[in-house]
C-alpha positions as CSV (number, residue, x, y, z in Angstrom):
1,X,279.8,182.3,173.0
2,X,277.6,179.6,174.0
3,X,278.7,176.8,176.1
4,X,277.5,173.5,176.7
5,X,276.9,172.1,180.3
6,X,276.3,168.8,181.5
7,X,274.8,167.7,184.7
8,X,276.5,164.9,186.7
9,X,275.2,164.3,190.1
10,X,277.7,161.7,192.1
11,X,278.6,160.2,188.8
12,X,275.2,159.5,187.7
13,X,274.3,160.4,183.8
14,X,271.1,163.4,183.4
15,X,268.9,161.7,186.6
16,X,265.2,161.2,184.9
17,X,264.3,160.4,181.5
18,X,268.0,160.3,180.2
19,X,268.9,157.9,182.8
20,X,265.7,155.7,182.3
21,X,267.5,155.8,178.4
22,X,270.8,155.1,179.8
23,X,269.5,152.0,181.6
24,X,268.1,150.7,178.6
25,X,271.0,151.1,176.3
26,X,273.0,149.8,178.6
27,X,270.9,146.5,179.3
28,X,270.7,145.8,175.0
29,X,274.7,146.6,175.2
30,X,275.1,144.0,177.6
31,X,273.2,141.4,176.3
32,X,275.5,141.9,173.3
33,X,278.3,141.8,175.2
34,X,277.4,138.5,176.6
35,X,276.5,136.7,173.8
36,X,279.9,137.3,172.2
37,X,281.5,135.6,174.9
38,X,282.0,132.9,173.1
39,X,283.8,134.2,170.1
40,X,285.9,136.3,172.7
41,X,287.0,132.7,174.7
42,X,286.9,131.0,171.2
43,X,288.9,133.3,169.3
44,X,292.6,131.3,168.2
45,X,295.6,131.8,170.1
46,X,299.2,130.5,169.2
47,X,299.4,126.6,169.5
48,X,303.0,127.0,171.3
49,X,302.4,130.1,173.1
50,X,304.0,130.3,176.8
51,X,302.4,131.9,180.0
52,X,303.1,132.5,183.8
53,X,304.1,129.7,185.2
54,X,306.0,128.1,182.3
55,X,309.3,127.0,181.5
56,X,310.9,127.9,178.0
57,X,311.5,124.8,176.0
58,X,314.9,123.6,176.2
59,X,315.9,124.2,172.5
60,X,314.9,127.9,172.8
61,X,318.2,128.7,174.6
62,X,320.1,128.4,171.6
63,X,318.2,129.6,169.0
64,X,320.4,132.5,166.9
65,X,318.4,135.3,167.4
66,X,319.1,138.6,164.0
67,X,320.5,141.0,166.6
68,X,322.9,144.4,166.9
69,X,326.1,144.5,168.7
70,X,328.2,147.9,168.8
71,X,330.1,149.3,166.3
72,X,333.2,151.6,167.4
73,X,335.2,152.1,170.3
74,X,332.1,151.4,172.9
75,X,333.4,148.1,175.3
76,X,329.5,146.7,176.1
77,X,329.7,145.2,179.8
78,X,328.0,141.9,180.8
79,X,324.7,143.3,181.0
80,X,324.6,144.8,178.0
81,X,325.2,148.3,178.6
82,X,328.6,150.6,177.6
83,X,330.9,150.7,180.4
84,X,333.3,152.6,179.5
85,X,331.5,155.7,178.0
86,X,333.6,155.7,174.5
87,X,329.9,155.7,172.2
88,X,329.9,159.0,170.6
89,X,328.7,160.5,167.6
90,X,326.7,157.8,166.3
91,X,328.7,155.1,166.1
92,X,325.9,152.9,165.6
93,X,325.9,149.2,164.8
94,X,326.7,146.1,163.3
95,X,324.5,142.8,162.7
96,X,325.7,140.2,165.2
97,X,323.7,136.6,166.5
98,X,322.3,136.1,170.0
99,X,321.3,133.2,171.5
100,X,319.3,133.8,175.4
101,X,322.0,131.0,176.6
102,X,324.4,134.2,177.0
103,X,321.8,135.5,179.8
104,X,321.0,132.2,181.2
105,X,321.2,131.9,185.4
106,X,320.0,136.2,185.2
107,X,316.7,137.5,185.5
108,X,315.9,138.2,182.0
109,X,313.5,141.0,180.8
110,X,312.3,140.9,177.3
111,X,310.9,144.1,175.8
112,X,308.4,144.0,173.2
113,X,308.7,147.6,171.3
114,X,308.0,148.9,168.0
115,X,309.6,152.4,166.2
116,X,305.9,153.6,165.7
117,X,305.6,153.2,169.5
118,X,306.3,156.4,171.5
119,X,305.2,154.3,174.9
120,X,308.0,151.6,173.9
121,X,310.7,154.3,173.4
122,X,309.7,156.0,176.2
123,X,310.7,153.4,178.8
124,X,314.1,153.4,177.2
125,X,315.5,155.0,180.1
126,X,313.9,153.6,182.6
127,X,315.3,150.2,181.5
128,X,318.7,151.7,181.2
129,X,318.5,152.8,184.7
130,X,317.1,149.4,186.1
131,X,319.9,147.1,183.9
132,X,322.6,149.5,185.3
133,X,320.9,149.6,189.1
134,X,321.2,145.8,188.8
135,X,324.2,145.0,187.0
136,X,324.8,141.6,185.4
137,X,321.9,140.1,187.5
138,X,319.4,141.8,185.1
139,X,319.7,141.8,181.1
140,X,316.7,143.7,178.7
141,X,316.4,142.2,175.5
142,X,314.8,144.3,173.5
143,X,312.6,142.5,170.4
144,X,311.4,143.8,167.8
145,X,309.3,142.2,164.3
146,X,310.0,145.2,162.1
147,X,312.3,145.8,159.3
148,X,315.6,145.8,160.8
149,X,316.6,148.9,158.8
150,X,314.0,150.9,160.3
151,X,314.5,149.5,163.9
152,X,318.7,149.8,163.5
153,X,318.3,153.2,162.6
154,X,316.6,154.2,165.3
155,X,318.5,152.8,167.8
156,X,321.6,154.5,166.4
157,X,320.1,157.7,167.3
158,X,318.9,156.5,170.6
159,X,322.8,155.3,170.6
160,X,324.2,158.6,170.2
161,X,321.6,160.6,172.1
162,X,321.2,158.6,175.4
163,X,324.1,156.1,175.3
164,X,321.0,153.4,175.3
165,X,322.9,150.1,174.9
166,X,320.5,146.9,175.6
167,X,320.7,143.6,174.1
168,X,318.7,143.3,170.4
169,X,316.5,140.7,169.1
170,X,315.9,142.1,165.0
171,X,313.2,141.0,163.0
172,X,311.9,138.7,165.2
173,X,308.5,136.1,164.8
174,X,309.3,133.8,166.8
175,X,309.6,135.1,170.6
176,X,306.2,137.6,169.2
177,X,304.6,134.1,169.1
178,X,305.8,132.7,172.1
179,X,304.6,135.7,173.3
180,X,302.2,137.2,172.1
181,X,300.0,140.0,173.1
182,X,298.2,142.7,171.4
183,X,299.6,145.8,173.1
184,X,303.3,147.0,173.5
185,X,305.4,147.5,174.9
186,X,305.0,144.2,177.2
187,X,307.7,142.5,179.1
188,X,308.3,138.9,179.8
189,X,310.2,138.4,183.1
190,X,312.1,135.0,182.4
191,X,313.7,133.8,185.6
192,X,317.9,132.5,185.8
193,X,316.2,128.8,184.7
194,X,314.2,129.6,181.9
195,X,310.7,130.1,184.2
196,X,308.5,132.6,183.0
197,X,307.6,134.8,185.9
198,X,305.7,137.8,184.9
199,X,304.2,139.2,181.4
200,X,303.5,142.9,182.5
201,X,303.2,146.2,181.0
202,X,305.8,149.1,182.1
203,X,303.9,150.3,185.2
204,X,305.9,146.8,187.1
205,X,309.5,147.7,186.4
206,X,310.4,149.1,189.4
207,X,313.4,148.2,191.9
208,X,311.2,147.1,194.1
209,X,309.9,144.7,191.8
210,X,313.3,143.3,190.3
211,X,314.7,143.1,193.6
212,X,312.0,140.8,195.1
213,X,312.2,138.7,191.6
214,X,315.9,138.0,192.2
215,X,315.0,137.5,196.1
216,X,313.8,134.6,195.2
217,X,310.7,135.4,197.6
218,X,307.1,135.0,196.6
219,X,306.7,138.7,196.6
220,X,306.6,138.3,193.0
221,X,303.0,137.2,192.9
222,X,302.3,141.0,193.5
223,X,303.2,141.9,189.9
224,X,300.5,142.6,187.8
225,X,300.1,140.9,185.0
226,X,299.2,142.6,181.8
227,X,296.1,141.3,180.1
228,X,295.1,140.7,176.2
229,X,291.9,142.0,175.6
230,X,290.9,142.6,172.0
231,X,288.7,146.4,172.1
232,X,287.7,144.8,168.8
233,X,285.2,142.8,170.1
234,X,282.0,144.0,172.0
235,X,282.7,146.2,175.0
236,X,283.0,144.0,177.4
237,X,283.0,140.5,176.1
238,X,286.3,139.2,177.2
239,X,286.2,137.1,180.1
240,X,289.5,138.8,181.4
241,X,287.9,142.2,182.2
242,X,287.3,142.4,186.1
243,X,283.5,142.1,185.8
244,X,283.4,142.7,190.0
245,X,284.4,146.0,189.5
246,X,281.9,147.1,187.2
247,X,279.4,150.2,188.1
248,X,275.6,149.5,188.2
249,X,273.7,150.9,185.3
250,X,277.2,151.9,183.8
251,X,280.0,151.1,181.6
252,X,282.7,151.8,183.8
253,X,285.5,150.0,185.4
254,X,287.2,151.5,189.2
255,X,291.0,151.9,188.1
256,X,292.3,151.7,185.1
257,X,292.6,148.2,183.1
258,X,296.1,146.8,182.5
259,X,296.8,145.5,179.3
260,X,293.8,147.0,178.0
261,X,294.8,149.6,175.3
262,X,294.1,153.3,175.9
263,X,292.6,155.6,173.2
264,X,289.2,155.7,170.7
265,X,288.8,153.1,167.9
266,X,286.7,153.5,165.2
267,X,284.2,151.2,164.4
268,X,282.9,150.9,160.5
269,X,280.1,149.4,159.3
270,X,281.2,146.2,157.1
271,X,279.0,146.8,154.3
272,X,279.0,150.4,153.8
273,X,282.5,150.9,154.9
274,X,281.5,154.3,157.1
275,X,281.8,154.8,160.6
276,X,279.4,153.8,162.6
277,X,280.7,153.8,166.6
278,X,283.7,154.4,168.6
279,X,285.3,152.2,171.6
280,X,286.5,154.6,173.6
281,X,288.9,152.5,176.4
282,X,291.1,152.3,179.2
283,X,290.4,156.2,179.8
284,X,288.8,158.5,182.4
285,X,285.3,159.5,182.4
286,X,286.1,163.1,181.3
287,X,288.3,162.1,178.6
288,X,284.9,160.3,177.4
289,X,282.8,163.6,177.8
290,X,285.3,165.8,176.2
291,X,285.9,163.5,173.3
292,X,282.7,163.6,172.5
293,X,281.9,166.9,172.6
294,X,284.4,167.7,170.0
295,X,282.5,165.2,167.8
296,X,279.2,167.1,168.9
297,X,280.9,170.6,167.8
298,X,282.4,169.1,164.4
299,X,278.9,167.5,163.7
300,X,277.4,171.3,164.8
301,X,280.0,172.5,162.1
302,X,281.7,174.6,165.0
303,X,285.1,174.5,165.5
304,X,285.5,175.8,168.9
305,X,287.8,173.9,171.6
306,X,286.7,172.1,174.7
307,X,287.4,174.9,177.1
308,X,283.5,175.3,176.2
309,X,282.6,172.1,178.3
310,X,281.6,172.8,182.0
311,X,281.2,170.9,184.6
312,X,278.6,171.1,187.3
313,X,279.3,167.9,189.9
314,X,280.2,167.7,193.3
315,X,283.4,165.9,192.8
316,X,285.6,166.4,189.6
317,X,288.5,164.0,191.1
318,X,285.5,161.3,190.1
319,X,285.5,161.8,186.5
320,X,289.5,162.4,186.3
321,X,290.9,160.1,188.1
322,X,288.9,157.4,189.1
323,X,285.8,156.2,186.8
324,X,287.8,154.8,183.7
């Protein structure tokens, strides 16, 4: 079985003539890159969306929200979650109204998920943990734009399964435009009087976090805040990637991105319709060698896995955990 190697020496693409080629894609990449800055900072955001640093509009409190409440013999406690541990066998739920003036003077966390989203579900529990770790000072609202059929009947399972009670915002457009950003799940961090405090991606929810929001105390300023870059675009042509971190003659970022989707997109030529790149983002530099091996085998008509792909660098921790 034959296997394909390639060289890496400290993190540096086939030294030589490869890397003289490497050099020059990169440069014509770059001055792509550039030149779309423009369309990148030009590119049309919601005329009434809200950011860090801003307080939600007065009339917002009481807006009646589509929402869920529980159906059955489950009490639901202050801060949303079932106190007295009656929820069994599906009970599910009914549709209800909720206005944010119910949460108002707690640290409100808005959840942006979607069914489709195995991220979003994922951090199910760790909300449930945090909103019963804080009590009625913290209150997760999750929101979600889909068909409320499809979202209710998930829940239900989630319901049964995990005893997952949070407060529900159902076929929502209006908080997704207040709010928007491209990758979920995202959560808003709305202080007791309507401030917006964060806008981060899961990584933030921690005690630690929450505890230093409801402090009071400036600490807060160390929450990362997630960012909206559209992988779309050219690599590299939105003004919020940290350009001070990039690696000379490379494509790489240190650490990993947040807010920056992770995975390979497609890219198709707009006339004929076929593909003609990836984006690979957000993703470690071995991930990016293996991927594309697999394309190399399936172009070689050889089916054969990536155990076939070795490695002959000094340091593998590089390419796995560190060059993204």
């Amino acid at each position: 079985m034959k296997k394909l190697t390639i060289p890496v020496v400290v993190g540096r693409l086939c030294p030589g003539f490869y890397d003289g080629v490497l050099m020059i894609f990169t440069f014509f990449l770059m001055v792509l890159a550039f030149s779309a800055n423009r369309v990148s900072a030009q590119e049309r955001r919601p005329a009434d969306e809200l950011g860090v640093g801003q307080m939600l509009p007065d009339d917002l409190w009481d807006v009646p929200f589509s929402s869920l409440r529980v159906r059955g013999t489950g009490v639901v406690g202050g801060d949303g979650s079932v106190v007295d541990g009656s929820v069994v066998g599906g009970s599910g739920f009914e549709p209800s109204v909720f206005r944010l003036r119910e949460l108002k003077g707690r640290l409100i966390i808005l959840d942006f998920w979607a069914t489709w989203c195995g991220g979003c579900i994922a951090g199910f529990p760790k909300a449930k943990k945090l909103q019963e770790r804080f009590g009625d000072k913290v209150s997760f609202v999750l929101v979600n734009n889909e068909d409320p059929v499809k979202a209710e009947r998930l829940l239900s399972r989630r319901l049964a399964e995990n005893g997952e009670v949070f407060r529900y915002v159902n076929s929502d457009t209006l908080l997704n435009r207040l709010f928007f950003k491209r990758l979920i799940p995202h959560y808003v961090w709305i202080d007791g009087g309507g401030k917006v405090m964060a806008v981060t991606g899961g990584d933030e929810l921690t005690e630690e976090n929450i505890a230093g929001t409801l402090s009071g105390s400036e600490g807060v300023t160390g929450i990362r805040n997630v960012l909206d870059i559209d992988r779309k675009l050219p690599l590299f042509s939105s003004p919020a990637l940290p350009g001070l971190g990039l690696m000379k003659y490379s494509l790489l970022t240190k650490g990993k991105v947040s807010g920056l989707p992770s995975g390979f997109l497609w890219r198709k030529d707009k006339v004929t319709g076929r593909n003609s790149g990836m984006a690979i983002t957000n993703l470690p530099f071995w991930y990016i060698y293996k991927k594309l091996f697999v394309e190399f085998l399936i172009k070689q008509k050889d089916f054969h896995g990536s155990d076939r792909l070795v490695y002959e660098g000094r340091d593998m921790h590089l390419l796995q955990d560190t060059f993204f």
